[in-house]
C-alpha beads as a LAMMPS data file, in Angstrom:
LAMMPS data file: protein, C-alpha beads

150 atoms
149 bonds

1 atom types
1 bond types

-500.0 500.0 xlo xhi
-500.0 500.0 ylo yhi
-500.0 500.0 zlo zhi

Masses

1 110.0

Atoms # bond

1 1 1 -320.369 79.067 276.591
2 1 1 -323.307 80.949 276.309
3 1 1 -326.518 78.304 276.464
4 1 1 -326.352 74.297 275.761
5 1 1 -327.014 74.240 271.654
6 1 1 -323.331 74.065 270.219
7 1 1 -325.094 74.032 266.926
8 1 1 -327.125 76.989 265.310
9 1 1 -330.798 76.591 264.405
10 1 1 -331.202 75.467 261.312
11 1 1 -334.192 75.368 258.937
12 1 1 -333.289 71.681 257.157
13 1 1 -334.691 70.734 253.741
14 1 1 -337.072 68.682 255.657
15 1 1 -338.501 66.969 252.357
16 1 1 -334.817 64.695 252.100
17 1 1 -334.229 64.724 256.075
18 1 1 -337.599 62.906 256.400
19 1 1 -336.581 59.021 256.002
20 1 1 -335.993 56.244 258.099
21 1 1 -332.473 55.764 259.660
22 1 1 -331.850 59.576 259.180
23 1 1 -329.163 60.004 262.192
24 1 1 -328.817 63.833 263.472
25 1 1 -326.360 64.714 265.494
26 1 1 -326.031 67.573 268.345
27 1 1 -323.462 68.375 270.709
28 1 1 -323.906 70.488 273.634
29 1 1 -322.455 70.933 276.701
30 1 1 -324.538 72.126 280.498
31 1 1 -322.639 73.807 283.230
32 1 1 -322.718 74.441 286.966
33 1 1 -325.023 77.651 286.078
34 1 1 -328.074 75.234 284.310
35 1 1 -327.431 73.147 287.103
36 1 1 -328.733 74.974 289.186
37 1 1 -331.138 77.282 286.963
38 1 1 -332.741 74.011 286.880
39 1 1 -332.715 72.980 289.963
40 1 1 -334.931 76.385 291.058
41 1 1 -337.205 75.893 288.365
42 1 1 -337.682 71.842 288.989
43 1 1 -337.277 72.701 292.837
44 1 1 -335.276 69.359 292.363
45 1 1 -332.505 70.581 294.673
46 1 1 -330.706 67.081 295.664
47 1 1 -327.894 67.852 297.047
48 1 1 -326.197 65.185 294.327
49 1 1 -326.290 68.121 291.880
50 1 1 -325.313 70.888 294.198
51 1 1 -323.073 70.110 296.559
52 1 1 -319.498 69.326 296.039
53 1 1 -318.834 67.293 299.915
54 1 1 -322.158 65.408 299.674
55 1 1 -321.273 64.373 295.719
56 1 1 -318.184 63.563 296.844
57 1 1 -319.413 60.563 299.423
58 1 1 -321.880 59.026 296.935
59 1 1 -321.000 56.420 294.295
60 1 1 -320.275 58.977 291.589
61 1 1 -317.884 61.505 293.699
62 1 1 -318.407 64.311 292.442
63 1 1 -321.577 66.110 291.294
64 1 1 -323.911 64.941 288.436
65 1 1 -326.392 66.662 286.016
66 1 1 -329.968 65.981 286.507
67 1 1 -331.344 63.065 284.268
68 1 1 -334.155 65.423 283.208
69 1 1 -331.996 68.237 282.542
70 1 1 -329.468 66.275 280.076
71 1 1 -332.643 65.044 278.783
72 1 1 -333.692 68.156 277.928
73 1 1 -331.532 68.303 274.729
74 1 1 -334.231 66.654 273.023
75 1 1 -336.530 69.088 273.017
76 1 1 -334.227 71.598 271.841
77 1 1 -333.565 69.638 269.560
78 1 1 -336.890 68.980 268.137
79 1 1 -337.856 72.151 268.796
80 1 1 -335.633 74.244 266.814
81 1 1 -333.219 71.970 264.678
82 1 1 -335.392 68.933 263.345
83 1 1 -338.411 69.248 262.624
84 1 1 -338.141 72.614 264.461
85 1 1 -341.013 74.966 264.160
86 1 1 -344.652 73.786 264.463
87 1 1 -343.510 69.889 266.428
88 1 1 -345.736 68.896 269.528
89 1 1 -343.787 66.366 271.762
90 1 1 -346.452 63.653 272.207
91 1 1 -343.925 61.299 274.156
92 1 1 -340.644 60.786 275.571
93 1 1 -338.902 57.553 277.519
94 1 1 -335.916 57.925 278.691
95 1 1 -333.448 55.124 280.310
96 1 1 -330.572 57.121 282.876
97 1 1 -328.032 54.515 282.202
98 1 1 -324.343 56.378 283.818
99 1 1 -324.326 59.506 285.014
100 1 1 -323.520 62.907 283.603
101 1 1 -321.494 65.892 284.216
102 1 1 -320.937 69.557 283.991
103 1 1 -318.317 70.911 281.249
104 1 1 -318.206 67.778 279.290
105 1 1 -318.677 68.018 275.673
106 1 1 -321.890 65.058 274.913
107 1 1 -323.577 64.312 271.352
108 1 1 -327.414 63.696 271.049
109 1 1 -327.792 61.215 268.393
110 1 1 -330.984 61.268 266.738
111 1 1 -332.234 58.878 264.406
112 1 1 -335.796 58.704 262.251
113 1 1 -337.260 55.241 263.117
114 1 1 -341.005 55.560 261.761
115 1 1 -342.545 57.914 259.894
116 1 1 -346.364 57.880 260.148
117 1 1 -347.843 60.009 257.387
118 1 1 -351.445 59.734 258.486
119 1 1 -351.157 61.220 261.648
120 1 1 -348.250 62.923 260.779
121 1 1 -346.069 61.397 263.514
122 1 1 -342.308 60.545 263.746
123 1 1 -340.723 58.153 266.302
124 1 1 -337.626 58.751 266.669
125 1 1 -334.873 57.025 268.817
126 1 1 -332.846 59.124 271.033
127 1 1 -329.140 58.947 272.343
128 1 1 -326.853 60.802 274.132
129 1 1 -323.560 59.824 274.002
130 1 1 -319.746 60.909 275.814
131 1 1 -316.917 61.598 273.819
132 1 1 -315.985 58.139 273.777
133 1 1 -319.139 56.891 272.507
134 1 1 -320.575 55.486 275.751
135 1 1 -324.125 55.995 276.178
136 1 1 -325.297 57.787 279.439
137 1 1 -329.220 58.070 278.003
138 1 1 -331.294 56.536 275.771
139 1 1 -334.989 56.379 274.563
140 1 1 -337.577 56.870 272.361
141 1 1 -339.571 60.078 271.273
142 1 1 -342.740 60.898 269.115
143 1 1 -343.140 64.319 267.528
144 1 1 -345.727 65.707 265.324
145 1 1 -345.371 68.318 262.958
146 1 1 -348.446 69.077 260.393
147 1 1 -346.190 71.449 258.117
148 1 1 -343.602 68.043 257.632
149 1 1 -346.507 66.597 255.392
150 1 1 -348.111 69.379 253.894

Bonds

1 1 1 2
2 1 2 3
3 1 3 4
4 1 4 5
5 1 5 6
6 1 6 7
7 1 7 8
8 1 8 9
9 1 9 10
10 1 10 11
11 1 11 12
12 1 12 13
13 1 13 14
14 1 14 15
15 1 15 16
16 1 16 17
17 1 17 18
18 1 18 19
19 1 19 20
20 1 20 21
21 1 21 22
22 1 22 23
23 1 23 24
24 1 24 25
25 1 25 26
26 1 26 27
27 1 27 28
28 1 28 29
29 1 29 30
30 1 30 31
31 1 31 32
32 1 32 33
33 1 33 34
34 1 34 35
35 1 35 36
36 1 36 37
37 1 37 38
38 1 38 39
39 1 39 40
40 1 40 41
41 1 41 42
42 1 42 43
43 1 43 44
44 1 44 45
45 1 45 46
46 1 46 47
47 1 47 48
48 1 48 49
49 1 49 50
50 1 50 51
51 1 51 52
52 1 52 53
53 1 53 54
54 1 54 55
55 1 55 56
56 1 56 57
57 1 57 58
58 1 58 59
59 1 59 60
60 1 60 61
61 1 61 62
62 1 62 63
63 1 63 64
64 1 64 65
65 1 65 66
66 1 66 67
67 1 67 68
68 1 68 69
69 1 69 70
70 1 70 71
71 1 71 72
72 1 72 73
73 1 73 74
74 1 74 75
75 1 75 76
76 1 76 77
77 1 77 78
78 1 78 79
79 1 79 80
80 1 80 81
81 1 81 82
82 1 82 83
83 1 83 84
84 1 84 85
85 1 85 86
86 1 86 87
87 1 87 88
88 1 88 89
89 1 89 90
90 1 90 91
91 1 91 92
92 1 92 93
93 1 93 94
94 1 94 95
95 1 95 96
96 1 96 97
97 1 97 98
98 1 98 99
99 1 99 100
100 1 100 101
101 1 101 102
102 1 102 103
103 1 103 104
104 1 104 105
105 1 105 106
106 1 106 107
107 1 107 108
108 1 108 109
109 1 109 110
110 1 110 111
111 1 111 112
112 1 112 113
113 1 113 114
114 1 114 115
115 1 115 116
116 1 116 117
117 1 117 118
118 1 118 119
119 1 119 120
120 1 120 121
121 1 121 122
122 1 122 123
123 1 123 124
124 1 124 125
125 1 125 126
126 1 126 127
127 1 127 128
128 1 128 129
129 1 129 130
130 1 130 131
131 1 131 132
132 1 132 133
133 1 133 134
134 1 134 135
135 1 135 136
136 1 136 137
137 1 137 138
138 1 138 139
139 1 139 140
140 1 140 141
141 1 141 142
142 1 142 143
143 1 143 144
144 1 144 145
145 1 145 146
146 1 146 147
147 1 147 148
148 1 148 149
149 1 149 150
């Protein structure tokens, strides 16, 4: 698999995506190679996300994803799916709550929970989720994106 997005960017009708509880959905999927592409450009080289016999005597036993990495989904997300072009992150909190691996399919699940039309804001809560439905991460995000309320 050639880069994380499993979906293609898309240019939504953004006029009917804009309302609350709007839920978006992306699946993606990091490997070994991000890992560590990551890793160099973080210089966040714990040897929890490198090495196989360290990962192996820690409490997850094998090696995990970095929690800003996975994170990073959002921004490609808001970046180029919804609202794609033109949106500013202004914030991001994330909660690490189990740990994530290489090769495993996850969702991001998105969802509209403010829209502020004045300062042309959206909050939005933010998810990511296993195949099961577990949630590894969650959090909150504010974008702004002028051309939304033009």
């Amino acid at each position: 698999m050639n880069g994380i997005p499993l979906k293609t960017p898309c240019t939504p009708n953004y006029m009917g995506d804009l309302q609350v509880n709007k839920v978006f959905n992306h699946k993606f999927v990091f490997s070994q190679e991000h890992v560590l592409l990551f890793a160099e450009a973080s210089g966040d080289r714990n040897p929890v996300h490198l090495s196989d016999e360290y990962a192996s005597n820690t409490i997850f036993k094998k090696k995990i994803i970095h929690g800003f990495l996975a994170g990073s989904v959002f921004s490609s997300f808001f970046g180029m799916i919804f609202p794609g072009e033109g949106s500013i992150y202004l914030s991001q909190n994330m909660k690490f709550l189990r740990p994530m691996f290489v090769d495993i399919l996850y969702e991001a699940e998105i969802t509209i929970k403010e829209i502020n039309h004045d300062r042309k804001r959206i909050t939005f809560e933010t998810n990511v989720k296993d195949a099961e439905g577990e949630i590894k991460i969650t959090g909150e995000a504010i974008i702004y994106n002028e051309k939304l309320f033009t």
